[in-house]
Backbone as CSV, one residue per row, in Angstrom:
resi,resn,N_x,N_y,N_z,CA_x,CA_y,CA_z,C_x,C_y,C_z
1,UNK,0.838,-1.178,0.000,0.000,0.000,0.000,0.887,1.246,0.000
2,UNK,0.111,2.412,-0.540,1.391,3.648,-0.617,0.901,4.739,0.527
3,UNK,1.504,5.790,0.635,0.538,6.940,0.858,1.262,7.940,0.292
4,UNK,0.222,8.729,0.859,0.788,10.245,-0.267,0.851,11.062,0.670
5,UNK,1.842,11.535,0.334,2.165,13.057,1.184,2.101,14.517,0.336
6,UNK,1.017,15.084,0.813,0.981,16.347,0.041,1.248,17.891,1.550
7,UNK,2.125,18.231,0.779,2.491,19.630,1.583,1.305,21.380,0.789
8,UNK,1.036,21.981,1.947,0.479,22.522,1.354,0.914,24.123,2.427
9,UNK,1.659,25.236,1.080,1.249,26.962,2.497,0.806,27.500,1.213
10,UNK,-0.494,27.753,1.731,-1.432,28.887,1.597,-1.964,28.061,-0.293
11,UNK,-2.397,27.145,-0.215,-2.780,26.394,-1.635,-4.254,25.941,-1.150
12,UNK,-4.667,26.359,-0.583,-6.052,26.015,-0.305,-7.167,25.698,-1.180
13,UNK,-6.974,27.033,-2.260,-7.878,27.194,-3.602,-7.689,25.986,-4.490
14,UNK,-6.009,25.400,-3.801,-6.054,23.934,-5.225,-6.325,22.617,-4.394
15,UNK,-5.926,23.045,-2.953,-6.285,21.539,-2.316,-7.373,20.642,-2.505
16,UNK,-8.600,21.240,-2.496,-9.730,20.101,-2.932,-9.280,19.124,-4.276
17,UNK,-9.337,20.133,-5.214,-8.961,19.040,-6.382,-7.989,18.490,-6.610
18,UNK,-7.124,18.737,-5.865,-5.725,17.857,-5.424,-6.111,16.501,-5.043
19,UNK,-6.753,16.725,-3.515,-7.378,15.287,-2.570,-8.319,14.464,-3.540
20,UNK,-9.303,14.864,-3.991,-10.382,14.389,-4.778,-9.418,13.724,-6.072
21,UNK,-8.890,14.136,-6.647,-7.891,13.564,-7.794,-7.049,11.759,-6.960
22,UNK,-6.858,12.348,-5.966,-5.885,11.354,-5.026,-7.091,10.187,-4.478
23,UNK,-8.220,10.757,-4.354,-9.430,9.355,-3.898,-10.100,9.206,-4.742
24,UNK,-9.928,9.232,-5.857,-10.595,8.892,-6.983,-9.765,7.547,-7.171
25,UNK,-8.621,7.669,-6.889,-8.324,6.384,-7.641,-8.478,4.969,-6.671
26,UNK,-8.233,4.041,-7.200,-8.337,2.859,-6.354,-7.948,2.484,-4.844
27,UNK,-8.933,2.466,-4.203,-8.408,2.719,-2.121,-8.066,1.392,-1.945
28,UNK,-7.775,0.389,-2.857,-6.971,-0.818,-1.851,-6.091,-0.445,-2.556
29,UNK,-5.152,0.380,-3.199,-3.578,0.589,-3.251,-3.645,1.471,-1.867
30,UNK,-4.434,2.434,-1.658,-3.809,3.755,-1.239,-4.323,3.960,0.388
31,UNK,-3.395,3.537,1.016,-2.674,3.294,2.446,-3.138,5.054,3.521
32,UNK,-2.848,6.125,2.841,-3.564,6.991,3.354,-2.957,8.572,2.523
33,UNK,-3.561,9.603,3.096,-2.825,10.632,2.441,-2.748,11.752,3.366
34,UNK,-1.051,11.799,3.691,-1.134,13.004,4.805,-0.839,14.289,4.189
35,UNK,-1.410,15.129,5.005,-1.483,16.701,4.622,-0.993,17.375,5.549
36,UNK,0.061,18.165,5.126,1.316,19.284,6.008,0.490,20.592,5.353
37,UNK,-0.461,20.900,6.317,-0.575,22.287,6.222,0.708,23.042,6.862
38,UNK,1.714,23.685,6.111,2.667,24.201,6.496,2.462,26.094,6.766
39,UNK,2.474,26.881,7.456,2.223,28.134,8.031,0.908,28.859,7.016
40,UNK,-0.129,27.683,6.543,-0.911,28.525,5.244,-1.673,29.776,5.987
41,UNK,-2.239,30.609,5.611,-2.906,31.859,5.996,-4.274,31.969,5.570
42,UNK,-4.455,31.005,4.579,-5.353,30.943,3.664,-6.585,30.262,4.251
43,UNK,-7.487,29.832,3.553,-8.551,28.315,4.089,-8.279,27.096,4.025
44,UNK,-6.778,26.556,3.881,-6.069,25.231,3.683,-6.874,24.443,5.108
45,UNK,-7.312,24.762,6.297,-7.481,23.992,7.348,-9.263,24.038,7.005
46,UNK,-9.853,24.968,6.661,-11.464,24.624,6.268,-11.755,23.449,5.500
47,UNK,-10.754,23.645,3.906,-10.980,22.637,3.220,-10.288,20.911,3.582
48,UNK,-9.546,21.118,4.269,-8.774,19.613,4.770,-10.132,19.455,5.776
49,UNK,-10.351,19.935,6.846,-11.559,19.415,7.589,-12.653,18.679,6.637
50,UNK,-13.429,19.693,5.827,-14.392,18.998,4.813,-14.221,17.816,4.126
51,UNK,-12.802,17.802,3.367,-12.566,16.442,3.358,-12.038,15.308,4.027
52,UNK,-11.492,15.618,5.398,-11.634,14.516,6.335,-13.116,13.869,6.379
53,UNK,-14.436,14.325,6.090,-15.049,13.892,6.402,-15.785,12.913,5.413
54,UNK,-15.403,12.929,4.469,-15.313,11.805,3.061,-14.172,10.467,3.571
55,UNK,-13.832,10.430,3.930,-12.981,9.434,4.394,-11.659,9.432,5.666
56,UNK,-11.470,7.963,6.038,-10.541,8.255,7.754,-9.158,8.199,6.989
57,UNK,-8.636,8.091,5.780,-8.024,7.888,4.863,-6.293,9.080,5.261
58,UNK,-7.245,10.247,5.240,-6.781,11.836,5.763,-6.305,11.524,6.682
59,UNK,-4.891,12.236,6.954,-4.012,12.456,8.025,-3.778,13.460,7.879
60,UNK,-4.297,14.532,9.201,-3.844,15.938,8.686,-2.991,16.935,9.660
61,UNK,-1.904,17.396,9.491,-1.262,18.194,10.805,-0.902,19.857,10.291
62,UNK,-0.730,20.247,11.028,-0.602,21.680,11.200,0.637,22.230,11.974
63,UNK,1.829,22.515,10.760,2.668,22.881,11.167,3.230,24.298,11.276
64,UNK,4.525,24.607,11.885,5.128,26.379,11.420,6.891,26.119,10.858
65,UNK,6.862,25.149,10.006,7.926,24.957,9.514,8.427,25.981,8.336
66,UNK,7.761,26.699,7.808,7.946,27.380,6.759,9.320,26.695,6.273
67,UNK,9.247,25.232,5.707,10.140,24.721,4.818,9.532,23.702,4.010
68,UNK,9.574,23.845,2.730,9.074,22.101,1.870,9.804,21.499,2.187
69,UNK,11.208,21.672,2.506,11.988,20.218,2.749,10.992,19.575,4.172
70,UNK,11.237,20.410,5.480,10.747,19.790,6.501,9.588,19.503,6.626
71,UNK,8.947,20.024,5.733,6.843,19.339,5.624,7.298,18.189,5.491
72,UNK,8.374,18.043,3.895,8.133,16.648,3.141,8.295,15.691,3.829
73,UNK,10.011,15.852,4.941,10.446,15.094,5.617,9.426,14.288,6.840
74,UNK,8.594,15.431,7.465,7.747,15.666,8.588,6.636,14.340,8.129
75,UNK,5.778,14.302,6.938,5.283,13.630,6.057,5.734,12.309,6.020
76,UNK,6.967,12.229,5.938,7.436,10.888,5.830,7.736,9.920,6.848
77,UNK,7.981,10.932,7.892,8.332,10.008,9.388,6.960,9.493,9.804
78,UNK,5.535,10.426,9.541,4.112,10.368,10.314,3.857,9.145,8.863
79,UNK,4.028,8.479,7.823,3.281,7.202,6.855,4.144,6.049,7.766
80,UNK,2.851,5.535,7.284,2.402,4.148,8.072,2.712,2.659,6.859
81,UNK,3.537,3.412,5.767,3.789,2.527,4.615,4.872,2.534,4.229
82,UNK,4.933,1.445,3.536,6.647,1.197,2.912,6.923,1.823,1.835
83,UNK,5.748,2.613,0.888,6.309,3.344,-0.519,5.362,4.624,-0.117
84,UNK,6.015,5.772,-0.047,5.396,7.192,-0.206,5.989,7.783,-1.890
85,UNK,4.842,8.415,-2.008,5.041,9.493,-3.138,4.536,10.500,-2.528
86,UNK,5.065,11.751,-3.166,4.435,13.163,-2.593,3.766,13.902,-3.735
87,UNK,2.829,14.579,-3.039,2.165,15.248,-4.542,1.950,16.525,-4.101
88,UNK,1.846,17.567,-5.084,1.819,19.117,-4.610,0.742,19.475,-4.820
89,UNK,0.094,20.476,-3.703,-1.198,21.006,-3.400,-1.744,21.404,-4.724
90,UNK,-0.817,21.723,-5.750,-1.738,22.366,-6.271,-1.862,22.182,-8.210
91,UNK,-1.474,20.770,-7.739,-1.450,19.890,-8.865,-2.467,18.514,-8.868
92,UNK,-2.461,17.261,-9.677,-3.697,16.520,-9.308,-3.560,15.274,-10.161
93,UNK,-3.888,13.848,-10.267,-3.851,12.955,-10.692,-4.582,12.415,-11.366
94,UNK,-4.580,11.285,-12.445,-5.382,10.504,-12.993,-5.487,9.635,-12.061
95,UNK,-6.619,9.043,-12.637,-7.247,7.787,-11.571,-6.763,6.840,-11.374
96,UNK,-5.546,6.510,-12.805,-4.842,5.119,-12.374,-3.612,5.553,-11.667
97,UNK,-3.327,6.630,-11.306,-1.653,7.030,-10.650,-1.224,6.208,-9.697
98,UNK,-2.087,5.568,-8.344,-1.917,4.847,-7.744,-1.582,3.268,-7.926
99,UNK,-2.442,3.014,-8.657,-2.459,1.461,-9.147,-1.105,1.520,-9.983
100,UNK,-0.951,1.986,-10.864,0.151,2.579,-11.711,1.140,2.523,-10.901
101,UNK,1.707,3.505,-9.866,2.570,3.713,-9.354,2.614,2.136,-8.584
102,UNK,1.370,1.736,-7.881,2.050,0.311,-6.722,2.356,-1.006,-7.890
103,UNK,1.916,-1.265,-9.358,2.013,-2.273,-10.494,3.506,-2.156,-10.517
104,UNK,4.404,-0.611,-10.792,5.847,-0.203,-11.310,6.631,-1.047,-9.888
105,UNK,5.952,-0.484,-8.835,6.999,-1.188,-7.547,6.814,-2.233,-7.443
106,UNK,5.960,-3.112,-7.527,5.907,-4.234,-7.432,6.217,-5.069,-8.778
């Protein structure tokens, strides 16, 4: 199983269709998907709530790292899986990315 780590400061406006892109695809690859709200200012913590509530899938923390390295890192110590990919707030996936990505590792 994978998970995804998406970092997000102040991407709020792209986060939904980020997450929604990421549970669209097949949930017996996909192990969970944590979210580094990193110092956002924005509505990044409105919209992560709303979609916590579509699924327990969401792992979500709230940091003041003002660094992508240390979200990413931060991200990686909190998965609960042996293959992470990271994806950026404010970008988004096809439906097979997951299956795709766990078929290549395996």
């Amino acid at each position: 199983m994978i998970s995804v780590v998406v970092t997000s400061h102040n991407y709020g406006k792209y986060l939904q269709k980020c997450i929604e892109s990421i549970l669209d695809n097949d949930k017996s690859f996909l192990r969970e998907i944590i979210i580094i709200n990193d110092s956002s200012k924005d509505d990044t913590e409105s919209v992560v709530k709303k979609l916590k509530k579509k699924t327990e899938k969401i792992k979500y923390f709230k940091k003041n790292f003002n660094s992508l390295s240390k979200s990413i890192n931060f991200g990686v110590k909190k998965s609960k899986s042996e293959w992470i990919t990271k994806i950026d707030a404010d970008d988004y996936v096809s439906n097979k990315f997951i299956s795709s990505l766990y078929n290549q590792l395996i």
